[in-house]
LOMI-266414 format. One record per residue (C-alpha): residue number from 1; x, y, z. Coordinates in steps of 0.25 Angstrom, whole numbers, plus 2048, in hexadecimal, padded with zeros to 3 digits. Layout:
i:NUM, x:X, y:Y, z:Z .
...
END
This chain:
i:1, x:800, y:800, z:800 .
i:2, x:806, y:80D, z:7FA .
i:3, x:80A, y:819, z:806 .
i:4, x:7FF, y:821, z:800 .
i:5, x:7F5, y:817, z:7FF .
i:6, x:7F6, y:813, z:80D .
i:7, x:7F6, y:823, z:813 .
i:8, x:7E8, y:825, z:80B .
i:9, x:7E2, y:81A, z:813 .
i:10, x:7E8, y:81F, z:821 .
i:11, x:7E0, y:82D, z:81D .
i:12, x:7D3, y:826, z:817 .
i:13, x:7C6, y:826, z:820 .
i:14, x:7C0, y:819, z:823 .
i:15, x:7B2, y:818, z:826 .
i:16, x:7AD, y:815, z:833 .
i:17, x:7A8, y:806, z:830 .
i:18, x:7B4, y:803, z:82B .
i:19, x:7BC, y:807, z:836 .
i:20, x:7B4, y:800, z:841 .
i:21, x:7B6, y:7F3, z:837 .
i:22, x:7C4, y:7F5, z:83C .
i:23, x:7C3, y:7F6, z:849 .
i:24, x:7BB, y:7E8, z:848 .
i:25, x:7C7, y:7E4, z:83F .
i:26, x:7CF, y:7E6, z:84B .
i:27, x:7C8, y:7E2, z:855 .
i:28, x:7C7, y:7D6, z:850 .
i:29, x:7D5, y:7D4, z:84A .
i:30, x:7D9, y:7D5, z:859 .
i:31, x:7D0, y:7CA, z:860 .
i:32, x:7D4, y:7C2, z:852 .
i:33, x:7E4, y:7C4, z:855 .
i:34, x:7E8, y:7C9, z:861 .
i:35, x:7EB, y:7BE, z:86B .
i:36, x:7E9, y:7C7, z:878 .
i:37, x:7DF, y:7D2, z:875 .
i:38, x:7D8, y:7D2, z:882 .
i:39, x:7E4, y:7D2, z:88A .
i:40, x:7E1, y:7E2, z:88F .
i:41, x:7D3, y:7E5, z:88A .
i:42, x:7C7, y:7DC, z:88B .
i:43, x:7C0, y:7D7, z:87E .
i:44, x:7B2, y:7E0, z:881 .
i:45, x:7BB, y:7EC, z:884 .
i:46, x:7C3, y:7E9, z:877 .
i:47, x:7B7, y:7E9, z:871 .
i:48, x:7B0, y:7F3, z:877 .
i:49, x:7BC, y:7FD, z:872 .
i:50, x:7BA, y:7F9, z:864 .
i:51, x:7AB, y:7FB, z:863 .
i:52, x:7AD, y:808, z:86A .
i:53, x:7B6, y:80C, z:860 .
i:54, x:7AD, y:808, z:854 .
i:55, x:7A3, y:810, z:85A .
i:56, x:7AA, y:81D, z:85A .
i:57, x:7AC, y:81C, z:84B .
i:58, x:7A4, y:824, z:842 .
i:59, x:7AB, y:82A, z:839 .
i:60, x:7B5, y:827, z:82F .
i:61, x:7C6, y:825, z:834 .
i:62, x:7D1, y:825, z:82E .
i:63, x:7DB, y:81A, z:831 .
i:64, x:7E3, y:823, z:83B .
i:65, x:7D7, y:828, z:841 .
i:66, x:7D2, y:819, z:842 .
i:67, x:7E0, y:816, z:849 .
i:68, x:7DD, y:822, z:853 .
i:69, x:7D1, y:81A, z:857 .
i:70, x:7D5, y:80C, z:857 .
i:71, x:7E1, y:80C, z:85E .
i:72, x:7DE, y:812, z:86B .
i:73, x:7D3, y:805, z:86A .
i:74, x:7DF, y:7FB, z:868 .
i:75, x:7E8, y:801, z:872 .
i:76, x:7DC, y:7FC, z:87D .
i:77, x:7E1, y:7F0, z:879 .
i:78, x:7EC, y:7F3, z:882 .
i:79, x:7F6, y:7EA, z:879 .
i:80, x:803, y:7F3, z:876 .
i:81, x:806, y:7EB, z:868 .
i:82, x:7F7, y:7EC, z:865 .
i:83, x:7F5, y:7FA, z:85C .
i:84, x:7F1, y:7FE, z:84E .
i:85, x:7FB, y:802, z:846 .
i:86, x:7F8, y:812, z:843 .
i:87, x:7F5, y:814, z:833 .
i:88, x:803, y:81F, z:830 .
i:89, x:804, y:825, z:827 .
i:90, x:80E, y:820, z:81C .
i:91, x:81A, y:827, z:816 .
i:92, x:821, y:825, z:807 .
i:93, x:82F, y:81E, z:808 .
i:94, x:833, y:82B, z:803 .
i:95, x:82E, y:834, z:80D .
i:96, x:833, y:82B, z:818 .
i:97, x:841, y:82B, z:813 .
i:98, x:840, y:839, z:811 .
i:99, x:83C, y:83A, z:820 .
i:100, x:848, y:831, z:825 .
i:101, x:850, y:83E, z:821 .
i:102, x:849, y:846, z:82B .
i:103, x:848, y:848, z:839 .
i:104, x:83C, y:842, z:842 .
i:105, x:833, y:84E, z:846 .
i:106, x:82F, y:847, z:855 .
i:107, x:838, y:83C, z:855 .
i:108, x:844, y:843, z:859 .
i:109, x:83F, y:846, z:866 .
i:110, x:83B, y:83A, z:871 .
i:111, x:82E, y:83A, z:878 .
i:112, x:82A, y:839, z:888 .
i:113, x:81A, y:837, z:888 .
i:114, x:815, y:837, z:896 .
i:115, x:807, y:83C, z:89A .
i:116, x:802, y:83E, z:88E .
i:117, x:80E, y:849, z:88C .
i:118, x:819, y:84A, z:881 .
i:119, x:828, y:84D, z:886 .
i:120, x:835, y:84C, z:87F .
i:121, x:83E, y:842, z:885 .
i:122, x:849, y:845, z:87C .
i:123, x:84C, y:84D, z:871 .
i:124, x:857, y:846, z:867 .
i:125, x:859, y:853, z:85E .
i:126, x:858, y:85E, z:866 .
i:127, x:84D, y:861, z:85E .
i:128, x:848, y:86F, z:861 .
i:129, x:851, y:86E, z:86D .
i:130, x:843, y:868, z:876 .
i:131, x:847, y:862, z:881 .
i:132, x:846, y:856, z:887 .
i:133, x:839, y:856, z:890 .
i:134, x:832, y:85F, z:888 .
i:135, x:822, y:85D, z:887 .
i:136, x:81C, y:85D, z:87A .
i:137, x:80F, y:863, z:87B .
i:138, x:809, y:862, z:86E .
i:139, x:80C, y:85F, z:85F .
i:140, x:808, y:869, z:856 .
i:141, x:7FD, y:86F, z:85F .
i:142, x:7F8, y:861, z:863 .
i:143, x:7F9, y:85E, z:871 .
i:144, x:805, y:852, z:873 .
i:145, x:7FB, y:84C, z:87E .
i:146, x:7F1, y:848, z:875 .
i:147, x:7F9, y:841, z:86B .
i:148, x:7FE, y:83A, z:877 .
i:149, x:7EE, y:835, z:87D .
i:150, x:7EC, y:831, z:86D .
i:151, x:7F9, y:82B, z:86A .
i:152, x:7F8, y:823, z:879 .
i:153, x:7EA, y:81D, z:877 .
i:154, x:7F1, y:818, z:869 .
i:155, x:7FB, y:80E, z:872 .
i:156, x:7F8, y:7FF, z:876 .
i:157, x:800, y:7FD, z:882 .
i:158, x:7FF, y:7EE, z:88A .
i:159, x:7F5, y:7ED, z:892 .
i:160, x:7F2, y:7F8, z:89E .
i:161, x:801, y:7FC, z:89D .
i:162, x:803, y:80B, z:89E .
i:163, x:814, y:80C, z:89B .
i:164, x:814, y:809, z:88C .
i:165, x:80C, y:813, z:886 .
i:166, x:815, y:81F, z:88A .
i:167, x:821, y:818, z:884 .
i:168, x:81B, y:814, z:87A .
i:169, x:812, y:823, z:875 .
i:170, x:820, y:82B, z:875 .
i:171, x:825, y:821, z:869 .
i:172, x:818, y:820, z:861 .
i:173, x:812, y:82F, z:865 .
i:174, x:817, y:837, z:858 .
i:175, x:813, y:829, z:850 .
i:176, x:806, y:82B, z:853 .
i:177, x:808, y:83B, z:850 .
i:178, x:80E, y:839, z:844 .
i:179, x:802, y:82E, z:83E .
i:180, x:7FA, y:83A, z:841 .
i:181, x:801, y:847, z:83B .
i:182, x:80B, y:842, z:832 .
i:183, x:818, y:842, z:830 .
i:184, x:81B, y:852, z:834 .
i:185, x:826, y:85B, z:830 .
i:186, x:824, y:863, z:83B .
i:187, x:81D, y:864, z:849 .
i:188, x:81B, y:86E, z:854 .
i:189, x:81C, y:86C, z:862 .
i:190, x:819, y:871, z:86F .
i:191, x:823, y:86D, z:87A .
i:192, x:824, y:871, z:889 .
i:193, x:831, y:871, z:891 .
i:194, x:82E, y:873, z:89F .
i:195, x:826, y:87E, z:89E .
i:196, x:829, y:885, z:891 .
i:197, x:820, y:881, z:883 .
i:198, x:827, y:883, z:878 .
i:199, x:823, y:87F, z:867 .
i:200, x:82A, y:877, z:860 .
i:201, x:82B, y:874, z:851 .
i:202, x:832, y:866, z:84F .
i:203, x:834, y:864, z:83F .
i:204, x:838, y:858, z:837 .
i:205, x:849, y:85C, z:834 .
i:206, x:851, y:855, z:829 .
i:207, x:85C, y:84A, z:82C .
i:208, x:86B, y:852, z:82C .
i:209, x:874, y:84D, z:824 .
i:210, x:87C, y:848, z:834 .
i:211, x:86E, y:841, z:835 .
i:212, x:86E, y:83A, z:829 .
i:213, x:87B, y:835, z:829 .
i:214, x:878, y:82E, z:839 .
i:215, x:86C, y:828, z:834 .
i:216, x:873, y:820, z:82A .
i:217, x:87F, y:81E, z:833 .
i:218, x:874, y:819, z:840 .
i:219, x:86E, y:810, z:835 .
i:220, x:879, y:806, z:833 .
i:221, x:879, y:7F9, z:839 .
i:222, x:885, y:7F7, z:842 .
i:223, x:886, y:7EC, z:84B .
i:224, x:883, y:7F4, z:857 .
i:225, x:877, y:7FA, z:851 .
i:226, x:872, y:7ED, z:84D .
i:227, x:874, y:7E4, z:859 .
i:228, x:86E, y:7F0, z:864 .
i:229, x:865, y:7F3, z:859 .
i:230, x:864, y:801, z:853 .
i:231, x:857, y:807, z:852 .
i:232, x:85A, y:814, z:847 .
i:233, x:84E, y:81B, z:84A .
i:234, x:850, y:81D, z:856 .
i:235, x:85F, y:81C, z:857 .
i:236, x:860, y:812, z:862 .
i:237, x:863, y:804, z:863 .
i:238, x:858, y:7F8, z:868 .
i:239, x:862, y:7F3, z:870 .
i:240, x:86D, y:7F6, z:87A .
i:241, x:878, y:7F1, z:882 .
i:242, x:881, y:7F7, z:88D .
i:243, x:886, y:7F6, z:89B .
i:244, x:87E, y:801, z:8A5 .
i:245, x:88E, y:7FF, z:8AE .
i:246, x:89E, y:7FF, z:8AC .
i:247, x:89F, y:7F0, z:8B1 .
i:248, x:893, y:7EA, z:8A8 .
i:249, x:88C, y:7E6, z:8B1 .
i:250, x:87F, y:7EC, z:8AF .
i:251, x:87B, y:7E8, z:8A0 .
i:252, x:871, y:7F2, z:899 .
i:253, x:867, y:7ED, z:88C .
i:254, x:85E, y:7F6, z:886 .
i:255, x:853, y:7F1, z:87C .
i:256, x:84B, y:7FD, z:876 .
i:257, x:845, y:7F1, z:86E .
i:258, x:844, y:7E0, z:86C .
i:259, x:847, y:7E4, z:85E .
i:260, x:84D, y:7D5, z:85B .
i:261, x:858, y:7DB, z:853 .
i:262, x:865, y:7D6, z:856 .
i:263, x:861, y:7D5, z:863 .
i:264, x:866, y:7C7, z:866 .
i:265, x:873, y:7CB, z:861 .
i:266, x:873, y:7D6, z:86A .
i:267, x:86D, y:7CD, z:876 .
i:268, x:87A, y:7C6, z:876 .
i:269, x:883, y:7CF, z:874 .
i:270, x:87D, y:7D6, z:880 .
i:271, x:87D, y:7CA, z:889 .
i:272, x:88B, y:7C6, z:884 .
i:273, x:88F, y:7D5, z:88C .
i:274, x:887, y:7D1, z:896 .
i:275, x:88D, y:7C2, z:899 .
i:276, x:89B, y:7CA, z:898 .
i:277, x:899, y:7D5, z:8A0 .
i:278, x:892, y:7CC, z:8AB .
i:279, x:887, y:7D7, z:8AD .
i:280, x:882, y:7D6, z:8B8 .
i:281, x:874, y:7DE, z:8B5 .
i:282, x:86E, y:7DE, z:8A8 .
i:283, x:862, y:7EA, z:8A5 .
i:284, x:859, y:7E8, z:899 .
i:285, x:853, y:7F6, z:895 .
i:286, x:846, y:7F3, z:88C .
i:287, x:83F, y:800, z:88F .
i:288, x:839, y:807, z:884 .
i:289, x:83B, y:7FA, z:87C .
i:290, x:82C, y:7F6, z:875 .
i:291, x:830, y:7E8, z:874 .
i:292, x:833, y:7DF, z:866 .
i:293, x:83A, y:7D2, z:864 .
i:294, x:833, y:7C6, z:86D .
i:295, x:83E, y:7BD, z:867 .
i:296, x:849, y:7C9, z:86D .
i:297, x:845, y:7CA, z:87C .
i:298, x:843, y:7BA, z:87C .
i:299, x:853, y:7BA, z:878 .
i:300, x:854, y:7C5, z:882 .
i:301, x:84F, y:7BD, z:88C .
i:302, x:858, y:7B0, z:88A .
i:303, x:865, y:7B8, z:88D .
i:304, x:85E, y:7BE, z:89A .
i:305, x:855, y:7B2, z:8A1 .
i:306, x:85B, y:7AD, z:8AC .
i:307, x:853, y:79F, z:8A9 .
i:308, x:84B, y:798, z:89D .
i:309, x:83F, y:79F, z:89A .
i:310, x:832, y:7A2, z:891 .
i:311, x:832, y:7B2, z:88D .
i:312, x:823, y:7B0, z:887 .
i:313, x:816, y:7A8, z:889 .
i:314, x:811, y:7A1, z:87D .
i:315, x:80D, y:7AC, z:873 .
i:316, x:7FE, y:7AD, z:872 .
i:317, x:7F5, y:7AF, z:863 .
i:318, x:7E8, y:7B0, z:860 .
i:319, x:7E9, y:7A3, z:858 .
i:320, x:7F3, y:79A, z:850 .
i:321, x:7F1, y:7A3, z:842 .
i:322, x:7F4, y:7B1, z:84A .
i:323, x:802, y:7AF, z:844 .
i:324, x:7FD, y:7AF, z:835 .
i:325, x:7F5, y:7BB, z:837 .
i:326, x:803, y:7C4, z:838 .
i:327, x:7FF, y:7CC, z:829 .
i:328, x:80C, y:7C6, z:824 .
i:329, x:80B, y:7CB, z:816 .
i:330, x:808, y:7D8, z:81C .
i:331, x:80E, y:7E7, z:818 .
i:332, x:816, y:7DC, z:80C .
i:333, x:81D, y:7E2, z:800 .
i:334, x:81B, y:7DB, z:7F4 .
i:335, x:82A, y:7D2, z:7F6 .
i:336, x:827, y:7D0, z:805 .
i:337, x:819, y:7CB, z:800 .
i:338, x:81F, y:7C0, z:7F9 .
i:339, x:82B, y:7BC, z:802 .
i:340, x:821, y:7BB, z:80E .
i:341, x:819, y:7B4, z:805 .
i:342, x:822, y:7A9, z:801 .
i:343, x:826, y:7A9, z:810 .
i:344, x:816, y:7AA, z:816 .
i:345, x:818, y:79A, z:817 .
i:346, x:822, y:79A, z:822 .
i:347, x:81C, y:7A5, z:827 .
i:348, x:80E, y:79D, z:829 .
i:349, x:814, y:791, z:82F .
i:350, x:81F, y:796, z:838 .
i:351, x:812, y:79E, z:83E .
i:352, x:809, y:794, z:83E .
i:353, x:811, y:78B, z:845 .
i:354, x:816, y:793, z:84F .
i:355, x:807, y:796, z:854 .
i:356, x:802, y:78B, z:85E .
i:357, x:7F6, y:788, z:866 .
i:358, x:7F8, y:787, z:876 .
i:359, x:7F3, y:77D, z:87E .
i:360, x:7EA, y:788, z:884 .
i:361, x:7E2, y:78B, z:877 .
i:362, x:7EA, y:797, z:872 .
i:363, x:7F3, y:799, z:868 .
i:364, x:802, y:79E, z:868 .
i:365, x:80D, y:7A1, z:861 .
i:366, x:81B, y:799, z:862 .
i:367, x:825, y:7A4, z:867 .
i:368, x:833, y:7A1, z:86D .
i:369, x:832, y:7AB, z:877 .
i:370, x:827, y:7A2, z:87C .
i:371, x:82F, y:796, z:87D .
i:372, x:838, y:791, z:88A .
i:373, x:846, y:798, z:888 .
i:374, x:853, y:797, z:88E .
i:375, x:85B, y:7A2, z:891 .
i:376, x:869, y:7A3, z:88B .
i:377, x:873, y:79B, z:894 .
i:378, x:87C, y:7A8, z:896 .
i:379, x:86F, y:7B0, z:898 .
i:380, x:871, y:7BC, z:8A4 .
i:381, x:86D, y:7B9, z:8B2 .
i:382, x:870, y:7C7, z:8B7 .
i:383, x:867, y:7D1, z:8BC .
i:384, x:85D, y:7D7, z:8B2 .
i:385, x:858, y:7E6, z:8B2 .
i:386, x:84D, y:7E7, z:8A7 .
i:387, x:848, y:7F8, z:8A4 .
i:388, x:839, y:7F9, z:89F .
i:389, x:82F, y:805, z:89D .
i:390, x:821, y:806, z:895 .
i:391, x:82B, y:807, z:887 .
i:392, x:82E, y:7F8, z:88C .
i:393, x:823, y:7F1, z:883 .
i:394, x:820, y:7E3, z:87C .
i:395, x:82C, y:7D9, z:87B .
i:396, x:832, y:7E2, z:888 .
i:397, x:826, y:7E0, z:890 .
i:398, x:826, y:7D0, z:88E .
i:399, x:837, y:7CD, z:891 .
i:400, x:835, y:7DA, z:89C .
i:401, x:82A, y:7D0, z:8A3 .
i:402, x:831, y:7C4, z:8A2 .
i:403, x:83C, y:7C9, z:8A7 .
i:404, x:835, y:7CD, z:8B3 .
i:405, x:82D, y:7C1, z:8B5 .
i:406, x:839, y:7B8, z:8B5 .
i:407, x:840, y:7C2, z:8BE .
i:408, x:84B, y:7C3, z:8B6 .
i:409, x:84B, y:7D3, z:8B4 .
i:410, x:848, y:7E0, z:8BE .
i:411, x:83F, y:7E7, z:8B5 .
i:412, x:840, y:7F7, z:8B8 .
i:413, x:839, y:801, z:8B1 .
i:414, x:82C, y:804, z:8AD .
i:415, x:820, y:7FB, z:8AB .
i:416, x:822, y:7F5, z:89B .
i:417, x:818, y:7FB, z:891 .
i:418, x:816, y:7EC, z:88C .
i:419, x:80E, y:7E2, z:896 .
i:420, x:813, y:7DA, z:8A0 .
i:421, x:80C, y:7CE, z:89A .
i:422, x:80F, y:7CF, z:88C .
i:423, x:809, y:7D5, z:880 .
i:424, x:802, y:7D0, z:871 .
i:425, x:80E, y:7D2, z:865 .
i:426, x:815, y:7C8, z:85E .
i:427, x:812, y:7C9, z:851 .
i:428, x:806, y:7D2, z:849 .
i:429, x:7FB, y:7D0, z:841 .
i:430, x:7F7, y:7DC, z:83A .
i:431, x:7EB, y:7DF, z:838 .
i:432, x:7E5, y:7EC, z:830 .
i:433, x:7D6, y:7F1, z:832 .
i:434, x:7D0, y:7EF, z:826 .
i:435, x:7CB, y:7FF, z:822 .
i:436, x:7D5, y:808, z:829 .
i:437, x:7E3, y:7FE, z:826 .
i:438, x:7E7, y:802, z:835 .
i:439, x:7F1, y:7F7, z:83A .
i:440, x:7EE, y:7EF, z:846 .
i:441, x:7FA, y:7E4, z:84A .
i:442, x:7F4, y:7DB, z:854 .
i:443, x:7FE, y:7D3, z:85B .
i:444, x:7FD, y:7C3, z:859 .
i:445, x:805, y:7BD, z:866 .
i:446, x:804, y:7BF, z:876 .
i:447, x:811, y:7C0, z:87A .
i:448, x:812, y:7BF, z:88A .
i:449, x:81F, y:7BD, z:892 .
i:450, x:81F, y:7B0, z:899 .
i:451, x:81A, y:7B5, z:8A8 .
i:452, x:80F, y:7B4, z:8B1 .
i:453, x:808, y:7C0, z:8AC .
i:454, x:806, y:7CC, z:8B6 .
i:455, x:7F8, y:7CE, z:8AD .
i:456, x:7F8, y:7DD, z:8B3 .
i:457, x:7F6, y:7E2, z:8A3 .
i:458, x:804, y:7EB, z:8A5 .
i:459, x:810, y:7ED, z:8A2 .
i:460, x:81E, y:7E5, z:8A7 .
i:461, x:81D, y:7EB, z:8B7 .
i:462, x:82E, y:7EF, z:8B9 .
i:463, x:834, y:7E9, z:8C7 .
i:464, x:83A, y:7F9, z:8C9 .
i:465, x:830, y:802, z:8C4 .
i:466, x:837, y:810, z:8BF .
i:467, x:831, y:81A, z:8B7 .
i:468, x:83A, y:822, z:8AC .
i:469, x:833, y:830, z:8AA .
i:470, x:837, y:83C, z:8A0 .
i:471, x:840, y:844, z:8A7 .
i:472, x:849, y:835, z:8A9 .
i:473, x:84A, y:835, z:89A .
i:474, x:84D, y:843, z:897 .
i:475, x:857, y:842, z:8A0 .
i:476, x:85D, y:835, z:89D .
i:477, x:85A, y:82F, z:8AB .
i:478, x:858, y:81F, z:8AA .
i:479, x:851, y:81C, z:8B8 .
i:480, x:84E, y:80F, z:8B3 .
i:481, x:85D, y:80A, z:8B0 .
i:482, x:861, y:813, z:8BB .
i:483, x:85A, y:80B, z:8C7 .
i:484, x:861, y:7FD, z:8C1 .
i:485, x:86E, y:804, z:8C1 .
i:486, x:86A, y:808, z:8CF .
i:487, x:865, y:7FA, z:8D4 .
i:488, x:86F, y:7F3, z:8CF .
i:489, x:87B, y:7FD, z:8D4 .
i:490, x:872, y:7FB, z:8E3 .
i:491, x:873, y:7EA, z:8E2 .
i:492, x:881, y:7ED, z:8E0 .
i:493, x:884, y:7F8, z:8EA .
i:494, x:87A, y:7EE, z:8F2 .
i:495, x:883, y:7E1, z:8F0 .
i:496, x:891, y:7E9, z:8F5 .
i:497, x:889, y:7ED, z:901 .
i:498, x:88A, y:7DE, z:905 .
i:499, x:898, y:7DC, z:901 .
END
């Protein structure tokens, strides 16, 4: 489907029958598919949500108007990977590689949203020299707070957690904003630093020849940058390694993301340090990480398990065809159309036979995480420090409570935005309601660690709770890594006192 063809439809009205056809569409597409829908909402409140919705339509919507609608209804839900993709607007590949010569307009600032306000956490140009802590009031004459009450009942978090949204709205605000005005040139603020308002016009600049030339330079693949994985958009990695003292004995990892991406080449690399420097504490930073690889924290967690063990319960699906019904032809050029064609055969079978039915009735989904593991014979049997905070979400949610029900880690932080008892991902099917083409990915496969759930409908509950705040990160002030520096210096300040 052509750019231009595809923007028309986002812009055409559709009629008021036809929309609520597609709220039936989904409604059904989701008792059909998901294999946990009732989990945080009952059927008749489910129910009841849709019905009301349809009843409030009586006039013709376009797509993104329809989105407006629908999505606050499937965020009751209150399953985080549950949402409707937003109908964009798409772009020519020769405007966009025309736009990867400028400058992001809001992207070169980084956002704190707290309380339904905006502040600048850090400003990475020294665009119009705002500072750090600044509120942004409104976005051309539009008060920021109520983007923010739209944008937020637009987010699926877990259950009854409240942590995640926070985190997670300061990433996705200006997506939202953008889906709605475009791609702007330029913009006009109205910030207040302590007590003084001030307007700012923020416009789109053009890439210095100096910016150019580190592009392309941060764009090579070295070794380093693929083994800690280097994410160029942002210009960070996924993964990191240090020691937090001179004698290496407190061993630091950070994973902004299970990414999969050389991380088992990294993972021993890192516990190869480890094994050499005799660490004798080990901290695993997974805040702000929204999860990813299954396969990646499973092999995480063989080099740090004290004893064999199951990372997953069997992975529950609505029926032993759910893996077919993944649109694998979906979005397919006309080459990839035949390829997966001629591979569609071992696709079929490999899922088909990977789908069983319990002795309980249900169905599931072979997964080796769900399988007895062993952990790795030289695995670390030292003291375990694991940071978490509402960003901590999905795959970082299920290793962060396993990890506490085996007692195997201190968890310190903040409650995770992702549930204590797991979460429905996996893999997708992807459906499209029929009139507006909106995107609804429903997720195929429970995946819960392998505890005795708490069933309190939140978040993994840290042992030491400590809340960061804005002030901490304008000023660079770690009081979650600072307190285990601090325990562990007491212990050992502790142990000489008995020398």
């Amino acid at each position: 489907m052509s750019v231009n063809t595809i923007n028309r439809q986002r812009k055409t009205y559709i009629q008021p029958d036809e929309i609520k056809s597609d709220i039936d569409f989904a409604s059904k597409k989701l008792q059909q598919l998901h294999p946990n829908l009732y989990w945080y909402i009952s059927k008749k409140d489910l129910d009841f949500k849709f019905d009301s919705l349809k009843s409030t339509i009586d006039k013709p919507l376009t797509p993104i108007q329809f989105y407006f609608k629908l999505q606050p209804v499937i965020s009751q839900i209150k399953e985080g990977h549950l949402t409707l993709r937003i109908p964009d607007k798409k772009y020519s590949k020769k405007y966009l590689d025309k736009m990867k010569d400028t400058k992001g307009l809001f992207t070169r600032l980084d956002y704190y949203i707290e309380n339904n306000r905006m502040f600048v956490e850090k400003n990475k140009d020294s665009l119009q020299s705002i500072k750090p802590g600044t509120e942004i009031l409104s976005i051309n004459d539009v008060p920021v707070d109520e983007d923010i009450i739209k944008y937020n009942q637009l987010i699926s978090s877990d259950g009854y957690n409240t942590t995640f949204k926070p985190y997670f709205l300061k990433d996705v605000f200006f997506n939202f904003y953008t889906v709605e005005h475009g791609l702007l040139d330029s913009v006009q603020l109205k910030t207040k630093y302590k007590d003084e308002v001030k307007i700012v016009n923020l416009r789109r600049e053009n890439k210095t020849g100096k910016d150019l030339t580190k592009d392309r330079l941060a764009k090579k693949r070295t070794s380093n940058k693929k083994i800690n994985d280097y994410v160029f958009s942002s210009d960070s990695y996924n993964r990191n390694f240090k020691y937090l003292d001179q004698d290496s004995t407190i061993a630091y990892i950070k994973i902004s993301s299970f990414s999969s991406t050389y991380s088992k080449q990294f993972y021993k690399e890192s516990f190869k340090k480890i094994r050499n420097s005799k660490s004798e504490y080990l901290v695993i930073d997974i805040r702000n990480n929204y999860g990813g690889s299954l396969a990646e924290i499973h092999n995480l967690y063989t080099y740090i398990a004290a004893e064999p063990f199951t990372l997953i319960k069997p992975a529950k699906i609505t029926s032993s065809t759910s893996p077919l019904k993944t649109n694998y032809f979906r979005k397919s050029s006309s080459i990839a159309y035949m390829l997966k064609t001629i591979s569609y055969p071992g696709f079929f079978f490999a899922h088909l036979f990977s789908s069983y039915r319990g002795k309980d009735g249900n169905y599931y989904y072979k997964i080796k995480a769900s399988k007895p593991t062993s952990p790795r014979s030289n695995s670390y049997k030292g003291n375990i420090f694991v940071l978490i905070n509402g960003g901590s979400f999905s795959a970082s949610s299920i290793i962060a409570s396993k990890l506490k029900y085996d007692k195997r880690a201190t968890l310190v932080g903040e409650e995770t935005g992702g549930a204590n008892d797991g979460t429905v991902a996996g893999f997708y099917s992807y459906q499209v309601l029929p009139h507006s083409k909106i995107d609804l990915p429903i997720g195929l496969v429970l995946v819960q660690p392998d505890i005795h759930f708490t069933n309190t409908l939140k978040g993994v509950i840290p042992d030491i709770e400590i809340k960061e705040n804005l002030q901490d990160r304008i000023q660079k002030k770690d009081k979650v890594l600072d307190w285990v520096i601090d325990h562990i210096q007491s212990k050992r300040d502790s142990k000489k006192g008995f020398q």
